[in-house]
Backbone bond lengths (Angstrom), bond angles and torsions (degrees), N, CA, C in turn:
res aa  C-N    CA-C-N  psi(-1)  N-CA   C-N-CA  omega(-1)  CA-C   N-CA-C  phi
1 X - - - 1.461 - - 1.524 111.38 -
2 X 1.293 113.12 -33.90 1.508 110.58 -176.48 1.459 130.43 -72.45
3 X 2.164 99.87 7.72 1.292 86.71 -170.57 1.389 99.89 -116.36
4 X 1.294 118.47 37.32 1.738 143.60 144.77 1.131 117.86 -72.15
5 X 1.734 139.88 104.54 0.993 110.76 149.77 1.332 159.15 -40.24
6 X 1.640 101.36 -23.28 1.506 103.59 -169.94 1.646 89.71 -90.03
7 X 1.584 132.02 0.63 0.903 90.45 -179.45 1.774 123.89 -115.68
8 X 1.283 97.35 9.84 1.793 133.21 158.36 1.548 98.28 -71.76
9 X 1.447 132.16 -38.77 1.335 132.46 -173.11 1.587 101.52 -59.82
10 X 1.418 108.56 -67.19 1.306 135.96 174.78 1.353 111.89 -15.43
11 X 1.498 112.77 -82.04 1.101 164.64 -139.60 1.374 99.14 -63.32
12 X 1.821 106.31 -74.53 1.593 110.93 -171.94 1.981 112.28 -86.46
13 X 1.253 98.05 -19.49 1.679 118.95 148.70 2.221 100.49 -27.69
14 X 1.372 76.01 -71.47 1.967 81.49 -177.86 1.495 121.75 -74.83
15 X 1.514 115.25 -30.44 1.443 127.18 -176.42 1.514 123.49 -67.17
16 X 1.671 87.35 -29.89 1.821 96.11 -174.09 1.722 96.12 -127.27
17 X 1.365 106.79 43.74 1.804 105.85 174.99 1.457 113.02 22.87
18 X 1.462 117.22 74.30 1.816 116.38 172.44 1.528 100.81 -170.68
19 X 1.791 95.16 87.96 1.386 102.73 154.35 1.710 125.85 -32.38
20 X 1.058 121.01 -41.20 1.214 137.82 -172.27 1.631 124.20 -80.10
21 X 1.544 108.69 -0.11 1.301 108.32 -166.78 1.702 99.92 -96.76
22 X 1.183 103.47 159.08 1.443 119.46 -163.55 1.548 106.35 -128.09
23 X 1.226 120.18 122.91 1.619 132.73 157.61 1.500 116.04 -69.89
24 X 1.048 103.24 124.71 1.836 95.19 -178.77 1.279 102.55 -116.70
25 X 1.620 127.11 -0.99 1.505 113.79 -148.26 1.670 92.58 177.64
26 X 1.528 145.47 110.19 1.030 165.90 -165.40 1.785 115.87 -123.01
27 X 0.914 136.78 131.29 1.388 165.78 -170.03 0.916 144.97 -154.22
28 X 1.634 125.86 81.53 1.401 141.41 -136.78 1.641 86.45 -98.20
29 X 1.566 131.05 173.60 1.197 136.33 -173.21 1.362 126.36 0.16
30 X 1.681 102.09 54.66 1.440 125.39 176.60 1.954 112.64 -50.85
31 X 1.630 94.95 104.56 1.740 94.49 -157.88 2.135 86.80 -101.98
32 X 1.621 105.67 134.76 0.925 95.07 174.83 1.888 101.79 -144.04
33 X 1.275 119.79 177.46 1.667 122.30 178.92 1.316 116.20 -138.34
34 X 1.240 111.09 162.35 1.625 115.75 -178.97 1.504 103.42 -93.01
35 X 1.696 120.35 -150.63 0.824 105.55 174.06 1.515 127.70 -105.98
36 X 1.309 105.95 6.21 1.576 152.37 170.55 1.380 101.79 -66.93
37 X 1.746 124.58 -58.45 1.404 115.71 175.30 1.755 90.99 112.71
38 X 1.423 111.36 29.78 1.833 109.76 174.91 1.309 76.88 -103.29
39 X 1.461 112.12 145.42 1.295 150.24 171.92 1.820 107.52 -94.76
40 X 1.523 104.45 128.79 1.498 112.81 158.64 1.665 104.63 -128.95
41 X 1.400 98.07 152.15 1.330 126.94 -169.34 1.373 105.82 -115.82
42 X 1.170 140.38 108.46 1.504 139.24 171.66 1.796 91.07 -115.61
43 X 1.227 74.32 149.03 1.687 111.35 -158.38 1.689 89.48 -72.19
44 X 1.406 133.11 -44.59 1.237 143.06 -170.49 1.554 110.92 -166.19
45 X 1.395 101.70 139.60 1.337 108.99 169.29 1.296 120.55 -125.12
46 X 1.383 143.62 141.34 1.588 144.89 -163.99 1.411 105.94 -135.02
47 X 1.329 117.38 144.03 1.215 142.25 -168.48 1.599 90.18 -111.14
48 X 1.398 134.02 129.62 1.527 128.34 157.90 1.053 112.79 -109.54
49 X 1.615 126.85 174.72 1.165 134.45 -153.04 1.546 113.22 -93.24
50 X 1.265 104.74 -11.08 1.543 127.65 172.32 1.103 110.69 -105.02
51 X 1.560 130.29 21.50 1.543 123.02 173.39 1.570 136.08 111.93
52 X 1.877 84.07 -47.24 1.348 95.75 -168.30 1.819 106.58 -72.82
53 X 1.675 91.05 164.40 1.259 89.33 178.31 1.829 112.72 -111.70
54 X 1.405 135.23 166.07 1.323 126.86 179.74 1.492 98.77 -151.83
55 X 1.850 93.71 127.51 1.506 115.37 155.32 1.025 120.53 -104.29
56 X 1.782 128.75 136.99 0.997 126.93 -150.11 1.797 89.24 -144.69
57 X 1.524 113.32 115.46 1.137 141.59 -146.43 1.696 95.58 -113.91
58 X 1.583 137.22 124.84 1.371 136.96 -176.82 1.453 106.55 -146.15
59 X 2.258 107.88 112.09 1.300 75.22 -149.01 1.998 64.94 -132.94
60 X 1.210 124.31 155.20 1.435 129.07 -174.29 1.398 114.43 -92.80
61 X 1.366 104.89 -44.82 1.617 121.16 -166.57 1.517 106.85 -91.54
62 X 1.466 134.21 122.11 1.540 143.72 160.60 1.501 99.02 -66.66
63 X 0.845 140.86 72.54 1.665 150.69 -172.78 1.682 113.26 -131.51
64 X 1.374 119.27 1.48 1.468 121.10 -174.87 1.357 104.18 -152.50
65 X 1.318 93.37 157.97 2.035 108.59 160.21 1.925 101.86 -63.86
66 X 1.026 109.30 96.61 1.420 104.67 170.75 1.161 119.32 -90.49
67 X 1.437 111.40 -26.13 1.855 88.60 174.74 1.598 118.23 -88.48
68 X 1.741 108.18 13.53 1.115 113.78 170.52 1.717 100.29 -81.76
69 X 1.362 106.85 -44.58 2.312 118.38 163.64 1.417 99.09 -47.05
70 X 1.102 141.74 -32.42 1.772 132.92 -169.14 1.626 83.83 -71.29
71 X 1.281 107.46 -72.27 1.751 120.43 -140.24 1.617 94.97 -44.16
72 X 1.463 108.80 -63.39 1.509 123.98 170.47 1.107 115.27 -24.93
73 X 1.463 124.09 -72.84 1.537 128.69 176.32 1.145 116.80 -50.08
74 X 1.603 116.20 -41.81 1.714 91.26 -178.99 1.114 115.79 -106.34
75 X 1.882 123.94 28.39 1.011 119.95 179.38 1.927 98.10 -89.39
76 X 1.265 119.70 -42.77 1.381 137.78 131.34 1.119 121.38 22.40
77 X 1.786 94.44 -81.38 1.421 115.61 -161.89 1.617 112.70 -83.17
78 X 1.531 109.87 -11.71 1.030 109.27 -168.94 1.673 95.78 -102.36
79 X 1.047 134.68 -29.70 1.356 131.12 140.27 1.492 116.09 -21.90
80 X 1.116 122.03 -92.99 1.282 139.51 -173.45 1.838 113.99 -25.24
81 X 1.524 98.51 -64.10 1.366 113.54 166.20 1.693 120.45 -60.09
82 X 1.344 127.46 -5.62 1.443 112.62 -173.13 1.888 111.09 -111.39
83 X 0.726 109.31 67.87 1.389 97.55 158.88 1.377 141.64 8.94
84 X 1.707 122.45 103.30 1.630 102.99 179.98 1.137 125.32 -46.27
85 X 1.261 114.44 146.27 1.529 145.67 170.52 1.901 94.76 65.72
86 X 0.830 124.81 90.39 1.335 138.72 -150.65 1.692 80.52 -138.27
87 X 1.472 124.86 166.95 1.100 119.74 162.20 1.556 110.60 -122.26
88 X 1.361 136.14 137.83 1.286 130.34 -151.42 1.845 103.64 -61.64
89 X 1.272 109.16 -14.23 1.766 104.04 -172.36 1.269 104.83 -77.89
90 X 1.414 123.66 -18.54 1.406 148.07 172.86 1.640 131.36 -69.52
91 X 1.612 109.48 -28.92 1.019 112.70 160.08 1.180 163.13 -77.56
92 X 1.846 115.47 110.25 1.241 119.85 -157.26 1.202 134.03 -11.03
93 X 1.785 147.66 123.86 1.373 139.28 -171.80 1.691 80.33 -72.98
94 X 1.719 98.13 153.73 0.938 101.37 150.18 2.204 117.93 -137.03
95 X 1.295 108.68 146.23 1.585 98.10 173.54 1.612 101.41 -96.18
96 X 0.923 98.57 138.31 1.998 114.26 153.74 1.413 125.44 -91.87
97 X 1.224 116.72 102.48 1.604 113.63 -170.66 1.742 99.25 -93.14
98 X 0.799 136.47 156.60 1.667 146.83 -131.69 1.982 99.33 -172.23
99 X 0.870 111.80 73.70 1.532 127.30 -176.54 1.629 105.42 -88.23
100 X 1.127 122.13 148.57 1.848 127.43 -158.07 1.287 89.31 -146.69
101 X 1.273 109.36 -179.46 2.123 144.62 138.64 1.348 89.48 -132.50
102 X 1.281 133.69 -7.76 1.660 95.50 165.47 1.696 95.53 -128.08
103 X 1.911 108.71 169.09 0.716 105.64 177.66 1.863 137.91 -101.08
104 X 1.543 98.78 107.25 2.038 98.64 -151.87 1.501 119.71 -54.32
105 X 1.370 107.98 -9.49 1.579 96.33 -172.54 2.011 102.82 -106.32
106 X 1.599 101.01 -11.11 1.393 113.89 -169.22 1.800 119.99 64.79
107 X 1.170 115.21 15.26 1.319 107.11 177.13 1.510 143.40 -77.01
108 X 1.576 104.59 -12.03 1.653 143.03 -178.40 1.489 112.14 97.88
109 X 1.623 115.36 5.17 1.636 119.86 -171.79 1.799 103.00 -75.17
110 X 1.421 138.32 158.10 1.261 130.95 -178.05 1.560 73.32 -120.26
111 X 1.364 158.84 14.26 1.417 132.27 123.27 1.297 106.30 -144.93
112 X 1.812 98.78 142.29 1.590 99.90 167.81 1.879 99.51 -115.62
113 X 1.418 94.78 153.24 1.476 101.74 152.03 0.997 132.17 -54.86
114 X 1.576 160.42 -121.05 1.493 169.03 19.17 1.670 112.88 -72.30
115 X 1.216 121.80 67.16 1.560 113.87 149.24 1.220 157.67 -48.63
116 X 1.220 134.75 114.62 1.204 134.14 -174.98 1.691 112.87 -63.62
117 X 1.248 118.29 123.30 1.549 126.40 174.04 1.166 117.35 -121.17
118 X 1.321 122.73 158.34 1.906 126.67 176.78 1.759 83.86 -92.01
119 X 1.591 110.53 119.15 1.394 129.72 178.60 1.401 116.38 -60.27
120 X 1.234 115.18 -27.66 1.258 136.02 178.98 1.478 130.17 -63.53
121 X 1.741 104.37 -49.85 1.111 133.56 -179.40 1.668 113.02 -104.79
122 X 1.457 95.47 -7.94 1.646 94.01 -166.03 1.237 108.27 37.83
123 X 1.346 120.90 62.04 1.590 125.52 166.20 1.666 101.69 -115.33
124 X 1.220 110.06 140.10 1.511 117.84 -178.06 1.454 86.47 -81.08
125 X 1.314 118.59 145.05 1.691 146.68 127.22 1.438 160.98 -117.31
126 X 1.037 119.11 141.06 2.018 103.73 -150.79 1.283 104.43 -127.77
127 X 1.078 99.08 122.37 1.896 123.44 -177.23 1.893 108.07 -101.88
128 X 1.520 118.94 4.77 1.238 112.93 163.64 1.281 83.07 102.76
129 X 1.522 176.81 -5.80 0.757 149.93 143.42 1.576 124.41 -123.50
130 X 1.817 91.32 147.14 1.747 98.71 -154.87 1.441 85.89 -122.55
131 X 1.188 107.78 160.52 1.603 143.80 -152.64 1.393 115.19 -130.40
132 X 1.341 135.97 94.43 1.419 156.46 -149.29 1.542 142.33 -123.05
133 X 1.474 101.25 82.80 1.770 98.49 -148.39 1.948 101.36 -82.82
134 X 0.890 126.12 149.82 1.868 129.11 -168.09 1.394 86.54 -135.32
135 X 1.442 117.59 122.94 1.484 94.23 158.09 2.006 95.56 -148.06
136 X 1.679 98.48 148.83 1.432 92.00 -179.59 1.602 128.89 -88.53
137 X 1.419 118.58 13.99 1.135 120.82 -169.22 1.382 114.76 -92.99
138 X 1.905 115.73 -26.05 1.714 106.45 165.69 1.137 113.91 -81.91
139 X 1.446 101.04 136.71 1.647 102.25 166.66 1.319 104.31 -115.67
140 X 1.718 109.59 99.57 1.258 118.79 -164.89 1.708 107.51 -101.58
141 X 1.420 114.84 8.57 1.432 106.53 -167.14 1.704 133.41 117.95
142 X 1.591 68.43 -40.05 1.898 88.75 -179.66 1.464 134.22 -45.34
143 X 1.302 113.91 150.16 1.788 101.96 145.57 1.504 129.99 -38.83
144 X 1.710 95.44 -51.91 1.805 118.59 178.17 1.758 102.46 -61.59
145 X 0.991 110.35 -41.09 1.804 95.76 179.37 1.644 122.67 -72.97
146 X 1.644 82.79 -44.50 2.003 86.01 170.38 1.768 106.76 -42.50
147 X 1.596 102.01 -61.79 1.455 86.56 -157.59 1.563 111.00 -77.70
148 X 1.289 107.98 -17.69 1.740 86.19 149.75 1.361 153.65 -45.67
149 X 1.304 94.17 -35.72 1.838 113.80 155.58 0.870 127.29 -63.27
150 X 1.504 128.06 -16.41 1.342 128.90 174.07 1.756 107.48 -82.43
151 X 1.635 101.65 -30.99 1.937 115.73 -168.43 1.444 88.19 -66.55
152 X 1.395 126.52 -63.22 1.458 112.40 -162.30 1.713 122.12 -122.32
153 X 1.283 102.73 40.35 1.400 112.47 176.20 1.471 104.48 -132.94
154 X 1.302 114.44 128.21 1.937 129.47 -141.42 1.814 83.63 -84.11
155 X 1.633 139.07 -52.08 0.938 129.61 -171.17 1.986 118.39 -75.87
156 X 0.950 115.83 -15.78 1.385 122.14 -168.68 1.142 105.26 -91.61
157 X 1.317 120.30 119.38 1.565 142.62 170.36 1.245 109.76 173.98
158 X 1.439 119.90 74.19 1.550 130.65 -176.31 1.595 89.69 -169.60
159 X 1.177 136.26 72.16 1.154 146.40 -150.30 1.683 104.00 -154.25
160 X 1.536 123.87 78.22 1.226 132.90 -147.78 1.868 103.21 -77.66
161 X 1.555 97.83 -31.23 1.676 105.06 163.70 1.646 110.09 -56.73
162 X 1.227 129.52 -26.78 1.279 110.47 179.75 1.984 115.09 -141.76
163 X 1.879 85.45 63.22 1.665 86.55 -165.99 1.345 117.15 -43.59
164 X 1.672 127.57 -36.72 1.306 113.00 -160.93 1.941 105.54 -82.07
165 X 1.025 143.14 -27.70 1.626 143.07 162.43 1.649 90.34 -36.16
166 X 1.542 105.49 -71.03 1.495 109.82 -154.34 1.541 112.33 -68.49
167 X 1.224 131.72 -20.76 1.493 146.99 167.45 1.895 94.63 -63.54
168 X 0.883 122.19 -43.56 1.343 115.52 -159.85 1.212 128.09 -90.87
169 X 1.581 95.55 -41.14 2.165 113.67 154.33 1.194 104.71 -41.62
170 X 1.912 112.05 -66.67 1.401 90.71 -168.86 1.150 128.06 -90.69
171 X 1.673 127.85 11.18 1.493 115.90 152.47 1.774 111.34 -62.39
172 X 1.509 114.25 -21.08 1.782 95.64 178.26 1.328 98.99 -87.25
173 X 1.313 121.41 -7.27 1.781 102.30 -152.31 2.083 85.50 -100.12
174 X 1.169 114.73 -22.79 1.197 116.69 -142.40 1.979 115.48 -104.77
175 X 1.693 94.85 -28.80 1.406 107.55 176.51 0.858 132.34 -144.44
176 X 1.656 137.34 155.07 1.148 128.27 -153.32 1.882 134.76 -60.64
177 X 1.669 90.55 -25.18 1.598 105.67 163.82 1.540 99.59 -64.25
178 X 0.977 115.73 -74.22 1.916 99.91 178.30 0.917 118.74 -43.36
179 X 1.353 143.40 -68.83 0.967 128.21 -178.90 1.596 141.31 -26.39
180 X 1.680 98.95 -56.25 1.362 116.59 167.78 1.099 110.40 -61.47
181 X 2.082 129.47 -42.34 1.452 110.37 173.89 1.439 124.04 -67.05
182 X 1.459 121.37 -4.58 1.223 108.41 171.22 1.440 111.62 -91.80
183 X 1.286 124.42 -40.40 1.691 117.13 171.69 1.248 112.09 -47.36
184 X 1.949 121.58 -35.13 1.567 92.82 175.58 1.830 128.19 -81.05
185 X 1.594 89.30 -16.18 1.697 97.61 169.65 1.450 108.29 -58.80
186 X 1.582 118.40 -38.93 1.738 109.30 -156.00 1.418 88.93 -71.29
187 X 1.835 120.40 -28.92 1.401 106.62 -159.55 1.722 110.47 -74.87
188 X 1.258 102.32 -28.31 1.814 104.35 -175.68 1.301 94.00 -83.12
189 X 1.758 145.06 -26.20 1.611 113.21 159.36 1.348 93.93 -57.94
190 X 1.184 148.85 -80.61 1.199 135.19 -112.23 2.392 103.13 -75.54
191 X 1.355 93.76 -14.86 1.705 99.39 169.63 1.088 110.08 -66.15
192 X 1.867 90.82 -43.19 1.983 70.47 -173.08 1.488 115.88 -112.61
193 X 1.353 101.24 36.96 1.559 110.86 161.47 1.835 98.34 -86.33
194 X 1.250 105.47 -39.48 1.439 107.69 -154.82 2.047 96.71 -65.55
195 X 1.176 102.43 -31.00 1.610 122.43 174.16 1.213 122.15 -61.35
196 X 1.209 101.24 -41.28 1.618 106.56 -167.99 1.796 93.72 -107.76
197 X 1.045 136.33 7.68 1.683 133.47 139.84 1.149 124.76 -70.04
198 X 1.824 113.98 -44.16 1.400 109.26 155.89 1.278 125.98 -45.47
199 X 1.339 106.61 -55.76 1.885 109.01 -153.92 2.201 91.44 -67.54
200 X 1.176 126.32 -47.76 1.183 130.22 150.38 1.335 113.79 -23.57
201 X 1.104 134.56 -87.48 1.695 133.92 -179.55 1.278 93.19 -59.64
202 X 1.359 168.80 -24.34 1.287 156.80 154.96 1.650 94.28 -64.14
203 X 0.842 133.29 -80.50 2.067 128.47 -169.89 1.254 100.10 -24.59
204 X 1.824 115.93 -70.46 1.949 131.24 -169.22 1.494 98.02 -50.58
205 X 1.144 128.33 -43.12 1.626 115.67 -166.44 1.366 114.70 -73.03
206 X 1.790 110.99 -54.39 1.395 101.76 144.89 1.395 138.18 0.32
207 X 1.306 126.43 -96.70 1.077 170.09 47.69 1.571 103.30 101.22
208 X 1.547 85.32 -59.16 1.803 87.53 174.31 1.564 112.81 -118.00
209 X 1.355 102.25 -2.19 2.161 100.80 -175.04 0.996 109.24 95.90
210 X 1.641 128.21 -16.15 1.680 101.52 -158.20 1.903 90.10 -124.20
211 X 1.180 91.99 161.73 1.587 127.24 -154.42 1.683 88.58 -76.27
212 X 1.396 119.84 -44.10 1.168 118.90 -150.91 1.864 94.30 -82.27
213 X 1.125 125.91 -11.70 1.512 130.47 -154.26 1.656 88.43 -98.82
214 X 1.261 121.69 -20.66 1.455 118.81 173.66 1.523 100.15 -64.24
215 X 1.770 116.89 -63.12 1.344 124.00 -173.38 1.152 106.31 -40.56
216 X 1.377 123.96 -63.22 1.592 135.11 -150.94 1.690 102.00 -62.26
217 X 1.445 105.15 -40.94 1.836 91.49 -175.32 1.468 114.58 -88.20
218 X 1.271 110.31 -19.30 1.135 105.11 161.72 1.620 130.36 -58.88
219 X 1.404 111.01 -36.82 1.486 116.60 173.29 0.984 114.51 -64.40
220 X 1.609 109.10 -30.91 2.129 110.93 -156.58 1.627 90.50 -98.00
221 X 1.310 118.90 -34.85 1.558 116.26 170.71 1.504 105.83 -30.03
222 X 1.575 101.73 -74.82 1.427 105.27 -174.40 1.102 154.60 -74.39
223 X 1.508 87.04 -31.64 1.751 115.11 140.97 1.392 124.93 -7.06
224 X 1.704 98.41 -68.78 1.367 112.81 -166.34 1.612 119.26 -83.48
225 X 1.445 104.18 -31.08 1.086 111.26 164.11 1.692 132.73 -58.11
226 X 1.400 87.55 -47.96 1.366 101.42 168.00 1.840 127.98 -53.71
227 X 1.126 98.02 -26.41 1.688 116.30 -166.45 1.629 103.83 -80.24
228 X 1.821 96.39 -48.72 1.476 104.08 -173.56 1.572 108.57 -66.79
229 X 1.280 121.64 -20.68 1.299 131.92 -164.09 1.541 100.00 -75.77
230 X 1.383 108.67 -24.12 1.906 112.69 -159.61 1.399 71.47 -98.68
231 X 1.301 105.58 -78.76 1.955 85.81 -171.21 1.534 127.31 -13.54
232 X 1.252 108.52 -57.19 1.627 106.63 -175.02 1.237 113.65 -54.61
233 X 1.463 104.77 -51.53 1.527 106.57 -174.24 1.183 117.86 -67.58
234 X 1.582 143.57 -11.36 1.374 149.51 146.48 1.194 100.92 -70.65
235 X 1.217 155.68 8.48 1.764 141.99 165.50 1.367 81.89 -103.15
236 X 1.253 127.76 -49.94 1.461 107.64 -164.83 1.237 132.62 -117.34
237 X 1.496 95.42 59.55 1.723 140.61 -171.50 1.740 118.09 21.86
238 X 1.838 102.83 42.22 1.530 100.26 171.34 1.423 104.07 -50.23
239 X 1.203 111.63 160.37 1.644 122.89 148.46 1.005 132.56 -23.94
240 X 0.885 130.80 103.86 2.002 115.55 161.82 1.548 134.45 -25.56
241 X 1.735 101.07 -36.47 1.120 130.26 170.48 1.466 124.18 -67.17
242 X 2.168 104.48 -56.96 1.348 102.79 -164.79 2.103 100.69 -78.06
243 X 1.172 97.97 13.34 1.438 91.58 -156.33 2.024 77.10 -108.94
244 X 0.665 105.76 -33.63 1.876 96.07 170.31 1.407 122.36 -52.13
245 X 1.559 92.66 -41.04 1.530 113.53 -157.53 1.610 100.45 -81.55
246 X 1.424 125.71 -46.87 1.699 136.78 142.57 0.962 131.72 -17.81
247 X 1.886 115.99 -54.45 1.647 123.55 177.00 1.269 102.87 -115.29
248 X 1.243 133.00 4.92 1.760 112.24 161.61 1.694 89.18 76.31
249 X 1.209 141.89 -7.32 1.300 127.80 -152.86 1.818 89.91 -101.44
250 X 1.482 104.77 142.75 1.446 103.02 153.30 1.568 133.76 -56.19
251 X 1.645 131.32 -175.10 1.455 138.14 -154.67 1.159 82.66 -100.56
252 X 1.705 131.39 -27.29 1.259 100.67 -154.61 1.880 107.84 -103.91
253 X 1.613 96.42 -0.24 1.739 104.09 176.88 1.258 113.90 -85.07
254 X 1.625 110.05 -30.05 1.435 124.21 162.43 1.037 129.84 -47.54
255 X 1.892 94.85 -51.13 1.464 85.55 177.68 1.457 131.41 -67.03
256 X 1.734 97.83 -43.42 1.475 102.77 -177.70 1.254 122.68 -27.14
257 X 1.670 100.77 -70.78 1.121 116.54 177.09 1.251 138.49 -32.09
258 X 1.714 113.44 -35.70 0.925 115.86 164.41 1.592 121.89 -83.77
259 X 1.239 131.13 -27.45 1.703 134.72 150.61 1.454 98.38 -34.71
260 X 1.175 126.79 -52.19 1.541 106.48 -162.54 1.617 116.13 -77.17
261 X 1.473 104.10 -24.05 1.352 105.81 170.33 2.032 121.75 -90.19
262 X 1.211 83.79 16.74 1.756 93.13 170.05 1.560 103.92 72.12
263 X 1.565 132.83 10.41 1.277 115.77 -168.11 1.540 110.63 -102.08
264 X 1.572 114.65 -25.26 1.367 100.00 157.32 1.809 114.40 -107.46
C-alpha cells in the first residue's frame, strides 16, 4: 500500500493531524547502513513539502526494545538524508513514526509523543527530531484508531473518512490484480527471508566458531520468516492452494502452522 502516493498522503495527513500536509517524495522499503554495514529497513519513507523527512516503522510482534529500534532508525535516517559538510543548523528535521498492534506505553492513547525537555526546567526542547508512537490496540475514539481498523481488521475498508487506504485494501483484498500483487510481494519477502537467514547463520557461526551456529540461523532465519509469511496469507484469505503452490510446503504444514497461530 505504501507505494501509492495518495495513500502515504492519506495516511500521515491523519498520523500527524495536518490536513494540509503534502508528500512530495515516497519510499517504500527505505534500505539504509551504518558505518559498520548493519542494514535498516523502514517500512516507508516521505519527503514533505516543508522539508522534513519521515520514517515510518510497522512492527507486529512486542518482542524487542523498540524505542531503542526508533532511536536507531532515525539516527540512520538522519544520516542518510544530510549531506556532507552540511552545517548542523541545516540539518533536515526528521519525524519517526513507530506503528504497533500492541499498545507500548499501555496508557489507552492510539498515539503518544516522546519529547525531549530540559529536566530541570521542565521546559520542552526541539532539536528537529520527533518521536511517534501508532499503536492499533486503543480504540480511543480517534481518527488514528479508526484508521487503524482498517490496517489490521480483514473486513474494514469502507471507511469514507479515509477513501484512498480503503480504495486500496480492497483492490488487494478484493481482485485478482491484488491479489496476484500480493502473492508476488509475499514471494520476494519470503527470498529474502530465505537470504537474510543465511547471512544470519553465517554472522552466529562466526561469532561463536562453531559450524553448527551457521546451520541453526540459517534454519531459524527462515523458519521464521517463512511462518510469518503463511500467517499473512491466512489473515488475508490466500488460497489454500495458491499458498502451497508459493511455499512448496504441504496442507498439512500449512495447516498446522496456521492452528498454532490461531488463524485457522
Amino acid at each position: 500500500m505504501s507505494e501509492e502516493l495518495e495513500f502515504c498522503q492519506e495516511m500521515l495527513s491523519v498520523l500527524l493531524s495536518d490536513n494540509k500536509l503534502i508528500v512530495v517524495c515516497h519510499n517504500p522499503q527505505k534500505v539504509m547502513k551504518n558505518l559498520q554495514g548493519r542494514s535498516c529497513t523502514l517500512d516507508l519513507e516521505c519527503i514533505l513539502g516543508d522539508g522534513r523527512h519521515v520514517g515510518v516503522e510497522v512492527q507486529k510482534a512486542d518482542d524487542d526494545d523498540h524505542q531503542r529500534r526508533v532511536r536507531y532508525d532515525g539516527s540512520l535516517l538522519s544520516t542518510n538524508v544530510t549531506e556532507p559538510g552540511t552545517k548542523f543548523g541545516d540539518v533536515p528535521d526528521v519525524i519517526m513514526i513507530f506503528i504497533s498492534k500492541f499498545d507500548i506505553f499501555g496508557g489507552g492513547h492510539s498515539r503518544y509523543h516522546v519529547d525531549r525537555i530540559v529536566r530541570e526546567m521542565n521546559m520542552p526542547v526541539d532539536n528537529g527530531f520527533q518521536e511517534i508512537y501508532i499503536n492499533a490496540s486503543a480504540d480511543d475514539g480517534t481518527d488514528i484508531a479508526d484508521l487503524m481498523k482498517i490496517f489490521t481488521m480483514d473486513n474494514e475498508y469502507d471507511d469514507e473518512r479515509f477513501p484512498a487506504t480503503s480504495k486500496i485494501k480492497r483492490r488487494f483484498k478484493e481482485t485478482d490484480e491484488g491479489v496476484s500483487k500480493m502473492c508476488d510481494i509475499i514471494e520476494k519477502y519470503k527470498n529474502e527471508g530465505r537470504a537474510e537467514g543465511r547471512a544470519e547463520g553465517i554472522a552466529t557461526g562466526r561469532a561463536e566458531g562453531r559450524a553448527e551456529g551457521r546451520a541453526e540461523g540459517r534454519a531459524q532465519g527462515a523458519a521464521e520468516k517463512e511462518h510469518s509469511m503463511i500467517i499473512s496469507m491466512l489473515k488475508n484469505k490466500i488460497s489454500m492452494e495458491q499458498i502451497i503452490s508459493i511455499t512448496g510446503l504441504t496442507m498439512e504444514k500449512i495447516t498446522s502452522i496456521g492452528k498454532q497461530a490461531a488463524v485457522l
